[in-house]
C-alpha positions in Angstrom: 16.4 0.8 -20.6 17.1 4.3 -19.9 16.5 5.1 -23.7 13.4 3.5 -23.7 11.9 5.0 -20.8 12.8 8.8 -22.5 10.9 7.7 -26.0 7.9 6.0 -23.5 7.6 8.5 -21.5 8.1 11.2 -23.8 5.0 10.2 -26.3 3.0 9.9 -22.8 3.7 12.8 -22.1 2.6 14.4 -25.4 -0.6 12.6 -25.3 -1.5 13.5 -21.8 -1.0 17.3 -22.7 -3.2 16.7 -25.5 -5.5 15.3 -23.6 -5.5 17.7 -20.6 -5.5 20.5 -23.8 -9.1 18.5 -24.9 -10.6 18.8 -21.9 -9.8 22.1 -21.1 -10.9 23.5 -24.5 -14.1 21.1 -24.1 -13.4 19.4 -27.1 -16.8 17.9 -28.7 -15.2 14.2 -29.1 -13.6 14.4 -25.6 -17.1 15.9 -23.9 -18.9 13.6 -26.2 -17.0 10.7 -24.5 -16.7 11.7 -21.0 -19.8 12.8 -20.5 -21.4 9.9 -21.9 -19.6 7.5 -19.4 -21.0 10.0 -16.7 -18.1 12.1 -16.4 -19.6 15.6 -15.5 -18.2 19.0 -16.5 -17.2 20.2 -13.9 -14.7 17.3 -13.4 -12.9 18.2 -16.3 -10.8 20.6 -15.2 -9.2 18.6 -12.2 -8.8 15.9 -14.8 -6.8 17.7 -17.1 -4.7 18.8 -13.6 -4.1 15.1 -13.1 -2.9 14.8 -16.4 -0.7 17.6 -16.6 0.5 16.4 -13.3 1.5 13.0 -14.6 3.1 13.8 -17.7 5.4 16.7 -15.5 6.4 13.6 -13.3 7.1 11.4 -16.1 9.4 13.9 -17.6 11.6 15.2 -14.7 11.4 11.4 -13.8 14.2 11.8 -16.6 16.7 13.2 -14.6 15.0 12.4 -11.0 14.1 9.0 -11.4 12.2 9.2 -7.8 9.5 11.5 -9.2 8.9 9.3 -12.7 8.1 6.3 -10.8 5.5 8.6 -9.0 4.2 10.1 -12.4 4.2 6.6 -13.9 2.0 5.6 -11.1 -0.1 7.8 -10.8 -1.0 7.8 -14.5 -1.3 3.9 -14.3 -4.2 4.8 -11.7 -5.5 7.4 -13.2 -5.8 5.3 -16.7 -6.8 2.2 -14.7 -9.9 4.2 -13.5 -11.1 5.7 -16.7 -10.6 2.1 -18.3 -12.7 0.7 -15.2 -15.3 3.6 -16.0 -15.7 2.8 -19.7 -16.2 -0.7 -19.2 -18.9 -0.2 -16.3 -20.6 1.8 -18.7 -20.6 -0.6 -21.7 -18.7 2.0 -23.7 -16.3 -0.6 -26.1 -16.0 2.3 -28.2 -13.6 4.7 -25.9 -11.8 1.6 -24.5 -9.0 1.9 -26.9 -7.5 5.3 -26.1 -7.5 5.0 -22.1 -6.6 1.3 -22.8 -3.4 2.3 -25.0 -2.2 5.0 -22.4 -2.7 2.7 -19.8 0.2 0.3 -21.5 2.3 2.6 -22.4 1.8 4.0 -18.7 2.6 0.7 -17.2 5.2 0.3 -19.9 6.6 3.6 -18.3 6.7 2.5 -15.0 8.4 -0.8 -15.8 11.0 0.9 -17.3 11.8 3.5 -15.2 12.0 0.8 -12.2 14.3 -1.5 -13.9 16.9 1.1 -15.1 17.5 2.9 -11.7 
């Protein structure tokens, strides 16, 4: 299980990063998307934070299990919000991304809870 949880969280990881690295650089696609689920500006950067945040937790959660249950966590919220805010809006279309990080976020946590 501990294997698993390195590859998991280490692709997480990645696509948090590149995700933070979107919404810092105001991507088009990633303000196109945000903003159109009423996501404003000036949210992004504390977004990206959160996402930086959680993909530092998931790694050091290698070696400090403690802190990737925390990461894992708190990226299962965060993912579990932006899912909730795409489907208030009606927006089918971005589901898949947030939905995909969510699994693999829950995947994540799972895995880091059952190999401690």
């Amino acid at each position: 299980m501990e294997i698993g949880y390195v590859v998991v969280a280490a692709v997480l990881a990645v696509a948090l990063v590149g995700s933070a690295f979107g919404k810092l650089t105001r991507s088009r696609q990633v303000v196109d998307s945000l903003t159109g689920v009423g996501v404003p500006l000036k949210l992004f950067p504390a977004l990206a934070a959160c996402e930086i945040a959680g993909a530092a937790g998931l790694v050091v959660g290698i070696w400090w299990p403690p802190l990737g249950i925390a990461g894992a966590i708190g990226v299962v919220l965060y993912f579990v919000l932006a899912v909730g805010q795409h489907l208030r809006k009606k927006d089918f279309k971005g589901m898949p991304p947030a939905g995909t990080l969510l699994v693999l976020a829950v995947v994540a946590l799972v895995l880091r809870l059952v190999s401690l």
